[in-house]
C-alpha positions as a Markdown table, in Angstrom:
| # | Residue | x | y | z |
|---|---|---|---|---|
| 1 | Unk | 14.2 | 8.1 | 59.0 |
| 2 | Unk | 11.4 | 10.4 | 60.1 |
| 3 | Unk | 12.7 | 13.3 | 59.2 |
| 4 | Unk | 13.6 | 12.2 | 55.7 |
| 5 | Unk | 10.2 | 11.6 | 55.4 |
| 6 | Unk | 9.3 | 14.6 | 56.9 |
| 7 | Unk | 12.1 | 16.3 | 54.4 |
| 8 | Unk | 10.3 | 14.1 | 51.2 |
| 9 | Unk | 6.5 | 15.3 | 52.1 |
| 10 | Unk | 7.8 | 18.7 | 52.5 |
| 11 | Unk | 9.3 | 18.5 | 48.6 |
| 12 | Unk | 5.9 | 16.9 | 47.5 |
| 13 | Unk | 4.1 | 19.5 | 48.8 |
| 14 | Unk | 5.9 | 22.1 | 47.3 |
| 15 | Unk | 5.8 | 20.4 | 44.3 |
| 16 | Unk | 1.9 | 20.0 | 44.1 |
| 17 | Unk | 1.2 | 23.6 | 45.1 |
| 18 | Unk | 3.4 | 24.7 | 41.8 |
| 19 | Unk | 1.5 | 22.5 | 39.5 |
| 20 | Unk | -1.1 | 23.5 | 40.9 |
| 21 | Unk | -0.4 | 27.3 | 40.5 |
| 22 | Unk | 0.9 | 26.6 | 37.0 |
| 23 | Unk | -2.8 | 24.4 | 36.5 |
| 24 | Unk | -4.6 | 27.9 | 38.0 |
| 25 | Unk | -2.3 | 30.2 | 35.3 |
| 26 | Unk | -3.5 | 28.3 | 32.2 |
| 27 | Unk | -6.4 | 28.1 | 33.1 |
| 28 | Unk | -7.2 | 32.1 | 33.9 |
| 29 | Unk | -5.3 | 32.4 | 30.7 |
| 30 | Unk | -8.2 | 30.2 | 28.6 |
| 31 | Unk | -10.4 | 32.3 | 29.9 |
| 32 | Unk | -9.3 | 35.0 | 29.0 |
| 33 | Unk | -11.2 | 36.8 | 25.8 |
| 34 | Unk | -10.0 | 36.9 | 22.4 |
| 35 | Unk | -9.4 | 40.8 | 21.4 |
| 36 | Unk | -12.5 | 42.2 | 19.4 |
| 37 | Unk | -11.6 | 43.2 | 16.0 |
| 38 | Unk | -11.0 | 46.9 | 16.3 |
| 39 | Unk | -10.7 | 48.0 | 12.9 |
| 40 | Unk | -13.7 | 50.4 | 11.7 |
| 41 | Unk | -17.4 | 48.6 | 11.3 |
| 42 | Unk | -16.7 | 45.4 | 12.9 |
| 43 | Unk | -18.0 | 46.5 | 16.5 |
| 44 | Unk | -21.3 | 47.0 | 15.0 |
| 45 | Unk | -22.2 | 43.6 | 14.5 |
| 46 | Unk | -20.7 | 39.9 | 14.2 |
| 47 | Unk | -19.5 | 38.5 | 11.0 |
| 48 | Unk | -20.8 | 37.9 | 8.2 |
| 49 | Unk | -22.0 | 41.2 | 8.5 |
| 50 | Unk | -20.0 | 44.3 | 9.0 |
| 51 | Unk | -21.0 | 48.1 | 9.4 |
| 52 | Unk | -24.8 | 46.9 | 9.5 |
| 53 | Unk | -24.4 | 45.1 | 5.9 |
| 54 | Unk | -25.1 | 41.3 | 5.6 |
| 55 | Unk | -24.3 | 40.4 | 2.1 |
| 56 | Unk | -27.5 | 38.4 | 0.6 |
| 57 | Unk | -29.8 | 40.1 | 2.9 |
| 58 | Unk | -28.9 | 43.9 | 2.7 |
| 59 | Unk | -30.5 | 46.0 | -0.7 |
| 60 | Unk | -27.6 | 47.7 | -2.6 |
| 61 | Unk | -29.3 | 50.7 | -2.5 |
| 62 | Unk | -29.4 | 51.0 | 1.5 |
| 63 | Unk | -25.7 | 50.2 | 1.8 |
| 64 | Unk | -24.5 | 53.5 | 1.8 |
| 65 | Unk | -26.9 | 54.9 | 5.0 |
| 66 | Unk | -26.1 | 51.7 | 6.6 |
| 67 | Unk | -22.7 | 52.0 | 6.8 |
| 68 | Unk | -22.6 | 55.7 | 6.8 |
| 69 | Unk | -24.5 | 55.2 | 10.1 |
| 70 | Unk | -22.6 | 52.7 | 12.0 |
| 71 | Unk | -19.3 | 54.2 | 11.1 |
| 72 | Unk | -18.4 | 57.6 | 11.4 |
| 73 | Unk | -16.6 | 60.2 | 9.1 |
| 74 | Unk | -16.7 | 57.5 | 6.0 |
| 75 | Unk | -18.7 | 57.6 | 2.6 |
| 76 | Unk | -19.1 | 55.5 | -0.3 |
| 77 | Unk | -18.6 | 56.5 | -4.1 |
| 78 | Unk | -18.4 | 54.5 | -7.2 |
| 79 | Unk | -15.7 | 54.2 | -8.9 |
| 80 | Unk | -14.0 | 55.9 | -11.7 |
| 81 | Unk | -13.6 | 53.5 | -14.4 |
| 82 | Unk | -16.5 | 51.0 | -15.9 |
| 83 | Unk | -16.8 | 47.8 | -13.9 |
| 84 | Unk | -18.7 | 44.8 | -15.4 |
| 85 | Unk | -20.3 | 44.4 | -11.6 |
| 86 | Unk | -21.7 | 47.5 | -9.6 |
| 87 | Unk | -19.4 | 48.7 | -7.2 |
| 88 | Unk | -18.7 | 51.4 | -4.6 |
| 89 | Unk | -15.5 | 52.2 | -3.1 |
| 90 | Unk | -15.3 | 52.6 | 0.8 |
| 91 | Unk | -13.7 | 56.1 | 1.6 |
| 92 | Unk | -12.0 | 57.3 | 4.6 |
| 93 | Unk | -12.5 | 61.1 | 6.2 |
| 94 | Unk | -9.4 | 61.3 | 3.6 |
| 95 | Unk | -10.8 | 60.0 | 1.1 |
| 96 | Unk | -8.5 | 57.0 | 1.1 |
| 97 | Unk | -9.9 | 53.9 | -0.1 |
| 98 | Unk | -10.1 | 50.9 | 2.0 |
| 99 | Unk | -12.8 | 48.9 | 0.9 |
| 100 | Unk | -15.3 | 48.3 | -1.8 |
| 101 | Unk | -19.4 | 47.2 | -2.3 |
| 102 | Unk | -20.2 | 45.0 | -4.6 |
| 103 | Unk | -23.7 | 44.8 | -6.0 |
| 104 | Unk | -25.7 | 41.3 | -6.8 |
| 105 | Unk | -28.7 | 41.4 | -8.5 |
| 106 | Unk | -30.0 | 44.5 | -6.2 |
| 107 | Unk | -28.5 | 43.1 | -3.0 |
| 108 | Unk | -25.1 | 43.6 | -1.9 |
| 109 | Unk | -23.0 | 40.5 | -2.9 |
| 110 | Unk | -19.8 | 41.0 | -0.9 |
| 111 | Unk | -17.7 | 43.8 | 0.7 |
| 112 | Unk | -13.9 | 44.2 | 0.5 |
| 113 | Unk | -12.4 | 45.5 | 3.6 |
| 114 | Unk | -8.4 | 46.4 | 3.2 |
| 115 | Unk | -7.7 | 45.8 | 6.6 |
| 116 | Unk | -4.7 | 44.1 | 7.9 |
| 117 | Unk | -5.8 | 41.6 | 10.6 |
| 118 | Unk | -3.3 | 39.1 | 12.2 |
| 119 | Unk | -4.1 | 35.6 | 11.1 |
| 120 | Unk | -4.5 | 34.3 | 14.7 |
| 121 | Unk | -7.0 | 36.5 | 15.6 |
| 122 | Unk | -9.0 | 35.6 | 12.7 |
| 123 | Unk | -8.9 | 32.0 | 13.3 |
| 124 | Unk | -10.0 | 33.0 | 17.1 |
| 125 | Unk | -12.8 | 35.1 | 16.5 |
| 126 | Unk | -14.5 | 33.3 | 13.2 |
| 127 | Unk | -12.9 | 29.6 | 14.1 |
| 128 | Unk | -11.8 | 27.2 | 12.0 |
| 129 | Unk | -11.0 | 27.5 | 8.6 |
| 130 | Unk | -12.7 | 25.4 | 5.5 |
| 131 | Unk | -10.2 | 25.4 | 3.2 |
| 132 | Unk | -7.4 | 27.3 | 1.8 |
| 133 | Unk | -6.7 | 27.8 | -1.8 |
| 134 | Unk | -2.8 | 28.9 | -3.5 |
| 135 | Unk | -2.5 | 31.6 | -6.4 |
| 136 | Unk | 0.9 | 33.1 | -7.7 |
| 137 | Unk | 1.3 | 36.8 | -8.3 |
| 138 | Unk | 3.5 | 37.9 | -9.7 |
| 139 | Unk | 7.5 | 35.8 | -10.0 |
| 140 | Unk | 8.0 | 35.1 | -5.8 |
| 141 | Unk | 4.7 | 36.3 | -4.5 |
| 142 | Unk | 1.7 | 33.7 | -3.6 |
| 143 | Unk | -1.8 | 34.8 | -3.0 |
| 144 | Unk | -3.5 | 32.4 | 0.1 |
| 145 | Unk | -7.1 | 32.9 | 0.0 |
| 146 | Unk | -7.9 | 31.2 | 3.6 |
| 147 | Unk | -12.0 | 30.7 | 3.7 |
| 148 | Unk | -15.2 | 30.5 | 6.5 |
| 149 | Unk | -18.4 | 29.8 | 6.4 |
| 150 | Unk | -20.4 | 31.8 | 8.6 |
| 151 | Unk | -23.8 | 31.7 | 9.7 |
| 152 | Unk | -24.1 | 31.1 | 5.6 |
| 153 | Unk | -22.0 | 33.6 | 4.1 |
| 154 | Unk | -18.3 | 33.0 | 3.5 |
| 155 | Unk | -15.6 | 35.2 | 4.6 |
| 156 | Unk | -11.9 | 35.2 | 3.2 |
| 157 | Unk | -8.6 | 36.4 | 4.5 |
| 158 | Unk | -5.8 | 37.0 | 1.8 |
| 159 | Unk | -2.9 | 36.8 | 3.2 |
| 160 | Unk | 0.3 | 37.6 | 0.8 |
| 161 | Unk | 3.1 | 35.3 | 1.1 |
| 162 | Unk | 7.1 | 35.6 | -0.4 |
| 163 | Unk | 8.6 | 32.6 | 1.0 |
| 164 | Unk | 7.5 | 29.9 | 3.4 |
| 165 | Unk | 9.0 | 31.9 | 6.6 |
| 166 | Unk | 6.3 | 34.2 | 6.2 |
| 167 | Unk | 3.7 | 31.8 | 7.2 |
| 168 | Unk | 3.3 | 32.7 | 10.8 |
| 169 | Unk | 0.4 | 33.4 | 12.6 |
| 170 | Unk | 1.2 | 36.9 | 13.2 |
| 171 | Unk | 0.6 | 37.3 | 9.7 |
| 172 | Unk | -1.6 | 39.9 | 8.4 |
| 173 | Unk | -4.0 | 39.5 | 6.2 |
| 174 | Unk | -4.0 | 42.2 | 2.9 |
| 175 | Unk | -7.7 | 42.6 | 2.8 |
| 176 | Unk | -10.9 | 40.9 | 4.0 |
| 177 | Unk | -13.7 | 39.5 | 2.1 |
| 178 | Unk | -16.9 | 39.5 | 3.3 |
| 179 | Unk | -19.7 | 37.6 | 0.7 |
| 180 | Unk | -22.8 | 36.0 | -0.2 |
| 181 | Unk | -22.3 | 33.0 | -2.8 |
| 182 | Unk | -21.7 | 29.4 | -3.8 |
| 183 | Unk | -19.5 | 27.2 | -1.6 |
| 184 | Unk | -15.7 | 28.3 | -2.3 |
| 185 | Unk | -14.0 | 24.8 | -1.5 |
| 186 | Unk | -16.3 | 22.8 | -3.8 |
| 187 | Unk | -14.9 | 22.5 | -7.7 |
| 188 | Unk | -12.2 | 24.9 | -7.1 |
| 189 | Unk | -8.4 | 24.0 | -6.1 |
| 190 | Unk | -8.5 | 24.7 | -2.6 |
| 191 | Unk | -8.2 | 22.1 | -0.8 |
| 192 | Unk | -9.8 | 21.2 | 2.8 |
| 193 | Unk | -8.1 | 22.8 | 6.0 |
| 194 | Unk | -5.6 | 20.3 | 7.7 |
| 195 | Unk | -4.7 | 23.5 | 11.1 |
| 196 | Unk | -2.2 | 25.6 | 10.6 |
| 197 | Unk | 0.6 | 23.7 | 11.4 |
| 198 | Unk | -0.5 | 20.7 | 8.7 |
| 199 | Unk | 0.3 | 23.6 | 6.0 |
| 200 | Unk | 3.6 | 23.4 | 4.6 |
| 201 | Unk | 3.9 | 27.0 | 1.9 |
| 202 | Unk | 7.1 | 24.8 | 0.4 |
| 203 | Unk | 4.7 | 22.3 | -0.9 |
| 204 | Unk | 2.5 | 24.3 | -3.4 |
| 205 | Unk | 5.9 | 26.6 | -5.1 |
């Protein structure tokens, strides 16, 4: 009898000290920090503002030397063709275009970053979501314009979407918006952020 008790405490033990290693696991893995966004201006400071420009705050006219010196090898130029708002493209060391300035009576209004950031990582480093709003493109392609509200400016991840597979959180977003404005969730057709999971693409198609 002994030793099946013996036998027992020895299986309890065992048992506790893997919960308990499995308890220590999780919990070194929450602590672990979320990955910094890596793509070019974000480092310099935190969202809403990016390569030194906080739209709302920042003159139009000081975006250029603001950027140009938080991010290397990178200039701005406006664009070719006649815009009804002021607006300079963001140009790479080869002159590739991955981003746009958009002016607001003298102040810069919003910047457009074409950046492809995974959807997780998004809702790690600014949080939670406000709302989300559906457009159609094109035949099969939806536009989901997934908003924040940040220190009080908005950001916006579009993220491009075929079919309801595709909503995964390793999505990527096809550009970033970064803006001073009115409240995107209130008179519009988004509607208010349920988590990720409560989204179901099937619904709005």
């Amino acid at each position: 009898m002994s030793r099946m008790i013996h036998l027992l405490l020895n299986v309890m033990i065992r048992i506790l000290l893997i919960c308990m290693l499995v308890v220590s696991a999780v919990l070194v893995l929450q602590r672990q920090p979320v990955p910094d966004l890596v793509q070019p201006g974000f480092s310099a400071c935190d969202l809403p503002c990016w390569a030194g420009v906080v739209p709302g705050e920042t003159r139009y006219v000081d975006a250029e030397k603001t950027i140009t010196a938080n991010i290397d090898n990178i200039r701005l130029q406006f664009p070719d063709f006649l815009a009804e708002v002021p607006t300079s493209q963001i140009l790479d060391a080869r002159g590739e275009v991955f981003g746009a300035v958009f002016e607001d009576r003298g102040m810069v209004g919003g910047v457009r970053l074409d950046f492809r950031v995974p959807l997780w990582q998004l809702l790690e480093v600014v949080g939670t979501p406000m709302c989300l709003q559906d457009s159609l493109m094109g035949a099969d392609m939806h536009t989901y314009s997934i908003y924040w509200q940040v220190d009080g400016g908005y950001v916006m991840g579009i993220v491009l979407i075929r079919e309801a597979a595709d909503w995964r959180l390793d999505q990527s977003t096809a550009s970033v918006f970064i803006y001073d404005g009115s409240d995107p969730c209130v008179g519009s057709s988004a509607f208010p952020w349920q988590g990720f999971g409560g989204f179901n693409p099937r619904r709005m198609q």
